[in-house]
C-alpha positions in Angstrom: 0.0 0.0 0.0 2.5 2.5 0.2 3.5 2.0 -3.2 -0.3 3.2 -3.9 0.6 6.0 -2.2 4.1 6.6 -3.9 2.1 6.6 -7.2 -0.7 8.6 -6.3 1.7 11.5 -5.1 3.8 11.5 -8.0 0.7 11.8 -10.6 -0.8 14.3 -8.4 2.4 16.3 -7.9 3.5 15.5 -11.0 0.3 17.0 -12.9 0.1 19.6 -10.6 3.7 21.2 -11.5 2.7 20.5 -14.9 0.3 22.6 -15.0 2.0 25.4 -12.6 4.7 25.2 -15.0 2.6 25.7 -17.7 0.8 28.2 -16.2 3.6 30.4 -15.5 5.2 30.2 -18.2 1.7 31.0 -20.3 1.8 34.3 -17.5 5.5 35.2 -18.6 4.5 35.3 -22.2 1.3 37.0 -22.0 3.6 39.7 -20.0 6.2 39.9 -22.5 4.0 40.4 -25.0 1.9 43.0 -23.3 5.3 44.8 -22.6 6.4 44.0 -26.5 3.0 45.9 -26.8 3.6 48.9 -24.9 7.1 49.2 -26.1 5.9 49.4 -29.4 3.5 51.2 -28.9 5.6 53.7 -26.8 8.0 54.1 -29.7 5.3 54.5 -32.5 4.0 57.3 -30.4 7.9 58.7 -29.8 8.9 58.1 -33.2 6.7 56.5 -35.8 6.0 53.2 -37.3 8.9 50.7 -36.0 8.9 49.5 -40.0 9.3 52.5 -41.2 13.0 53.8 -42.0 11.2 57.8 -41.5 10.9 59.9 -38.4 7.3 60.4 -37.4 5.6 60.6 -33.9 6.0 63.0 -31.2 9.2 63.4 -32.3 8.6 64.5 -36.0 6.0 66.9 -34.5 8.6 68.5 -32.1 11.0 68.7 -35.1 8.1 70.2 -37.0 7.1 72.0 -34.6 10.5 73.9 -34.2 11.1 73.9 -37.8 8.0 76.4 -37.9 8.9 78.2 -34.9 12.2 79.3 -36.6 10.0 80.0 -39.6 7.9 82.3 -37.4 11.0 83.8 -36.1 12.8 84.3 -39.2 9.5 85.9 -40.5 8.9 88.2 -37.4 12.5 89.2 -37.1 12.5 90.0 -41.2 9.4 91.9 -40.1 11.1 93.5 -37.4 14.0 94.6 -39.2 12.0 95.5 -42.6 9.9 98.1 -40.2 12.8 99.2 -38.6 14.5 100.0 -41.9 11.3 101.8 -43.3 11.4 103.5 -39.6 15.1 104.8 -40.7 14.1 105.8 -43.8 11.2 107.7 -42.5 13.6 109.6 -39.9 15.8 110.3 -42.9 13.2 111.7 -45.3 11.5 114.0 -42.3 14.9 114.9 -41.3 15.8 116.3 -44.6 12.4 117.7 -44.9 13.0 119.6 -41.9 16.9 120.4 -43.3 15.3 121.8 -46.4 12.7 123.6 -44.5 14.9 125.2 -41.7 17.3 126.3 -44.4 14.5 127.6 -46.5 13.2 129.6 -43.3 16.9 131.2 -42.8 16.7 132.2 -46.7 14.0 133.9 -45.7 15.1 135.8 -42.4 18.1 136.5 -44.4 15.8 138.0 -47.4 14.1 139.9 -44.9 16.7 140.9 -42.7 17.8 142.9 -45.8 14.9 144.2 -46.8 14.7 145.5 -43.7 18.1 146.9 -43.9 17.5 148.7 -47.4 14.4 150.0 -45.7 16.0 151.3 -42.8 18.8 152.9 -44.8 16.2 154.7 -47.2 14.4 156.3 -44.3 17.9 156.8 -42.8 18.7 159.1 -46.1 15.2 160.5 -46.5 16.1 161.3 -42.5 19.4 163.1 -43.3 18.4 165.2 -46.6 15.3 166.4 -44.2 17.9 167.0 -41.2 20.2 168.9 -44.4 17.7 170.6 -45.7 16.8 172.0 -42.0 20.1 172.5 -41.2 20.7 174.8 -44.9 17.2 176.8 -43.7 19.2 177.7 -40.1 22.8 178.3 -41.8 20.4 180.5 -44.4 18.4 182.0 -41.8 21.2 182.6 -39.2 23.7 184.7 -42.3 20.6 186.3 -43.7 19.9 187.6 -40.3 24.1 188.4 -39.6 23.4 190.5 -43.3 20.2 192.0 -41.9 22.1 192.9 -38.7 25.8 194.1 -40.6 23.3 195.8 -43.3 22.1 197.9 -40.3 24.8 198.8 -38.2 26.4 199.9 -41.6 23.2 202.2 -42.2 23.4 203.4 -38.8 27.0 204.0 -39.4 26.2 205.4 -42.3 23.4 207.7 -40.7 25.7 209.0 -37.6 28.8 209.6 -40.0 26.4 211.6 -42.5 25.4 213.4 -38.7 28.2 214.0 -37.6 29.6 215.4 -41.2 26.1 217.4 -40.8 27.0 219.0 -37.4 31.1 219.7 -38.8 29.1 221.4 -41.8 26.6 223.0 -39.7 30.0 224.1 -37.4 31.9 225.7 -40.4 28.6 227.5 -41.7 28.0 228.7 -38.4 31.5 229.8 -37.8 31.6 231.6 -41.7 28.7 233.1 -40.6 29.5 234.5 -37.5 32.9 235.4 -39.0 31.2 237.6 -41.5 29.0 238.7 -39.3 32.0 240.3 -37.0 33.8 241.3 -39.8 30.5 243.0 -41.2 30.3 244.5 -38.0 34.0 245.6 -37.4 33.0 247.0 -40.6 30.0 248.9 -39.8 31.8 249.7 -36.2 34.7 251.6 -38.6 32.6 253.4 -40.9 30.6 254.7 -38.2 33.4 256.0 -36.4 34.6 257.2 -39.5 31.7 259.2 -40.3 31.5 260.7 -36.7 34.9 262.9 -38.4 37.0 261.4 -35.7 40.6 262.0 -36.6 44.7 261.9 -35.3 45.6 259.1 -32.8 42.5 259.2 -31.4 40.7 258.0 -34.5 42.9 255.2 -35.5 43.2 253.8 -31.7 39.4 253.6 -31.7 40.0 251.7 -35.0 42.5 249.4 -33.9 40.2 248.8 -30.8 37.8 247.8 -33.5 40.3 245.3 -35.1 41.3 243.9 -32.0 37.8 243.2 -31.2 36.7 241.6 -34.5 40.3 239.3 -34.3 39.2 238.1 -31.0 36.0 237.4 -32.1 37.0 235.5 -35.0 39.7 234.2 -33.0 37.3 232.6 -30.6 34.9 231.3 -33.9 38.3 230.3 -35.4 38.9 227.8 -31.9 35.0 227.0 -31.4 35.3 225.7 -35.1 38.5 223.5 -34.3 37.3 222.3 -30.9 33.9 221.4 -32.7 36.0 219.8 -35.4 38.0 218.2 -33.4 34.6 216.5 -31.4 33.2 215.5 -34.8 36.8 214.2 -35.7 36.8 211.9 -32.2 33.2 211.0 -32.9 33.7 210.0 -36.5 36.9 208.1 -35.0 34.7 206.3 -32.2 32.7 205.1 -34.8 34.6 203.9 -37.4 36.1 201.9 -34.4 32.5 200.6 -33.6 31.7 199.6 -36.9 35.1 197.7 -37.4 34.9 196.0 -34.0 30.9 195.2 -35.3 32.6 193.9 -38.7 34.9 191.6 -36.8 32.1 190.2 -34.4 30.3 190.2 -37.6 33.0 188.0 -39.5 32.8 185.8 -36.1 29.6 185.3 -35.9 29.4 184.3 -39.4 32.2 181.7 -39.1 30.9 180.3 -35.8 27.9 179.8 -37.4 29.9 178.0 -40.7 32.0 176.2 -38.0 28.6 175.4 -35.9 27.2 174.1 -39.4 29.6 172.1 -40.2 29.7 170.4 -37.1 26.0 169.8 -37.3 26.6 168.4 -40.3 29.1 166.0 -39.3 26.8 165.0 -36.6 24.0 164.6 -39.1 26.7 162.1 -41.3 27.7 160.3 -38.5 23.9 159.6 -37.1 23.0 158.6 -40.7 26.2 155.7 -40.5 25.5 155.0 -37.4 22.1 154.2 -38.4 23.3 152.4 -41.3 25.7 150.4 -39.4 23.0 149.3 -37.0 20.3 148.4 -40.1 23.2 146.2 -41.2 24.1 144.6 -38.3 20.5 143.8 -38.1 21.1 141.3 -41.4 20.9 138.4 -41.0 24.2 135.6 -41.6 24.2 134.2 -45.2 22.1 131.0 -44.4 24.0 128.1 -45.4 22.6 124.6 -45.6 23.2 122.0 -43.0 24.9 118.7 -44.4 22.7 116.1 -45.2 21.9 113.2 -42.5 23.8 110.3 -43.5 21.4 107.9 -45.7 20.2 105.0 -43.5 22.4 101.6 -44.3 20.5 98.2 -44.6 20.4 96.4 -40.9 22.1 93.2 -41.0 20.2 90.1 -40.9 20.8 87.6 -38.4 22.5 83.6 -39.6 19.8 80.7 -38.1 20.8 77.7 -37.3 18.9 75.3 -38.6 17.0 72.9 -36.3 18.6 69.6 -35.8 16.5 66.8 -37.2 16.5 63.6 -34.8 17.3 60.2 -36.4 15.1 57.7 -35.7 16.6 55.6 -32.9 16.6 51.2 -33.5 13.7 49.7 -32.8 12.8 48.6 -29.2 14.3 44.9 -28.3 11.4 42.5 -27.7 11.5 41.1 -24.0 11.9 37.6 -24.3 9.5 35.8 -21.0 11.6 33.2 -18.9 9.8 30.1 -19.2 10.4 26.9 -17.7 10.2 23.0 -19.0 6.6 21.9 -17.7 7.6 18.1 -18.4 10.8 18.7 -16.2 8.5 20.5 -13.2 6.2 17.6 -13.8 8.5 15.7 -13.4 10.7 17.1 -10.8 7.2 17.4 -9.3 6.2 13.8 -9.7 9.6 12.8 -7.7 8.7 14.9 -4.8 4.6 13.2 -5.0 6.0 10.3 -4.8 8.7 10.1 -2.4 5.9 12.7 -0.3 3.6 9.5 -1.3 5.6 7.0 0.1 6.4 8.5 3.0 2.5 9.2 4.1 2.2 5.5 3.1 4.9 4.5 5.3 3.6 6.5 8.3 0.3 5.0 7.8 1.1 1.5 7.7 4.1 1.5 9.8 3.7 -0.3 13.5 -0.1 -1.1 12.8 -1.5 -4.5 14.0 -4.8 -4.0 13.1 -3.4 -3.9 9.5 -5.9 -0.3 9.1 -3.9 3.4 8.4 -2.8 5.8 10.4 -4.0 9.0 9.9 -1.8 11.8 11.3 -3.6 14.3 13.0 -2.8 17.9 12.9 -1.1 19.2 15.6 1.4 16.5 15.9 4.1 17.1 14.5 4.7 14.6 12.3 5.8 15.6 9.1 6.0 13.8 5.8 9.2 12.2 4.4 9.4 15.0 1.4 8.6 17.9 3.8 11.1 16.5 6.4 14.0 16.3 3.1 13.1 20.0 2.4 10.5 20.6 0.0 8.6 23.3 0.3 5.9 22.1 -1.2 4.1 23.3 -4.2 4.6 27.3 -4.3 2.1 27.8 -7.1 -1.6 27.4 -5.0 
């Protein structure tokens, strides 16, 4: 009987690690392939179809995607430098325009500037031939009026010389007159001492008192004349002396007021240059135009680098399951049934004299002969 036993543990172990043998390695293989699954399907996501020699999957879109981001960059930057170049050209073209129009401006200050001055300058000479033709008037007016005055003082010069000639003419008539008169009467004073008969020493004493009479008188006539003469002379002398002394203020009064014309005249040409000096200091500079702004150069366009295009890396290795030899676990399993067999067999029947088995009961720690050698028993259930 414990050969019964022997045999029925080795078919039941030995079918039972058959078919945990099988069973695992049926596990292992439906676990490779589900890996094999993923792996592929991993690296048709990462990088396209594993039997196609062409990049695709996420990695061709992120090498598409950055070849259009440096597209879009290229483009914005061309952009980018196309309007800063129109920018530059713009700045240039309103710089000029404001070159052209600030030198136009000064063309036209300076135009005016001189306008202004030949303006200033024709008043300025309108100014001085009215300031000339005033200053002719005085010069005119002031000799006309010395003429008027030396004109007069010569009259009246002329009037008290023609006096005093009157009163040395009225002086000699009187004078002849008188002198006549006493000789008339010297005369009439003789006769009538003649015709009283009067005669002898007498006679010619009354006569020669006669004489002597009429001398003195004319005698005193004679020196009335001379001292009158003499008056007129010194009064005719005082006023020759007051007309020349009139002549010369006259002649100096004339020439100051030459001299005093002059002058004003000089004043009147210096006022007119200085007025023409300051109408052309008012002109403006010559206006020259400012150099041109330099012409705005191209900008310089940046190199890319291209973006680097992955290469599709080998294909994912397969996992390969680790299986086991089911006929050798049955077997190996069977060994271990059986010798487990025989042992429970051997236990049972062992010592018994009633001839009926012994069944161990738990607890007791008796163990079977395969347990007790070290196997530790089937692992799969």
């Amino acid at each position: 009987m414990p050969a019964f036993w022997a045999i029925g543990g080795a078919v039941l172990s030995g079918g039972l690690g058959f078919l945990g043998s099988s069973s695992k390695n049926r596990q292992a293989k439906e676990a490779a392939d589900r890996q094999n699954e993923y792996q592929q399907k991993q690296y048709e996501f990462q990088y396209g179809s594993v039997y196609s020699p062409e990049l695709g999957g996420e990695a061709k879109r992120q090498y598409d995607f950055a070849v259009e981001g440096l597209e879009i960059t290229k483009r914005n930057n061309e952009k980018n430098l196309q309007f800063e170049e129109a920018t530059q050209l713009q700045r240039y073209d309103y710089g000029m325009g404001i070159r052209d129009y600030e030198y136009s401006q000064a063309v036209r200050l300076y135009d005016k500037s001189v306008s202004q001055a030949l303006q200033q300058t024709s008043f300025n000479e309108l100014a001085e031939n009215a300031a000339t033709v005033d200053q002719d008037r005085l010069i005119h007016e002031q000799l006309l009026s010395l003429a008027f005055d030396e004109t007069e003082t010569l009259f009246n010069y002329g009037a008290a010389a023609a006096g005093v000639g009157l009163k040395q003419r009225q002086a000699k008539a009187g004078a002849a007159t008188e002198a006549q008169a006493t000789r008339i009467s010297a005369l009439k004073s003789t006769g009538a001492a003649a015709a009283r008969g009067m005669a002898g020493r007498s006679a010619a004493k009354n006569v020669q008192g006669i004489l002597a009479e009429t001398g003195a008188r004319q005698a005193a006539i004679i020196d009335q004349l001379m001292f009158s003469t003499e008056a007129n002379d010194q009064e005719l002398f005082r006023m020759n002396r007051q007309l020349l002394f009139d002549q010369i203020g006259f002649q100096t009064s004339r020439e100051s007021a030459k001299l005093s014309d002059a002058a004003a005249r000089s004043r009147l040409r210096a006022q007119r240059l200085q007025a023409d000096m300051q109408a052309y200091n008012g002109i403006a500079l010559v206006p020259e135009i400012a150099p041109p702004m330099p012409k705005p150069l191209a900008l310089p366009r940046p190199e890319y680098q291209e973006v680097f295009k992955p290469a599709k890396p080998p294909r994912p290795q397969d996992n390969v399951p680790m299986l086991e030899n089911a006929w050798m676990a049955g077997f190996g399993g069977a060994i271990q049934g059986a010798q487990m067999g025989l042992s429970i067999g051997k236990g049972l029947y062992s010592g018994d004299s009633g001839g009926g088995p012994k069944i161990p009961t738990p607890g007791t720690g008796t163990q079977s002969a395969a347990v007790q050698a070290g196997w530790p028993g089937n692992l799969n259930y």
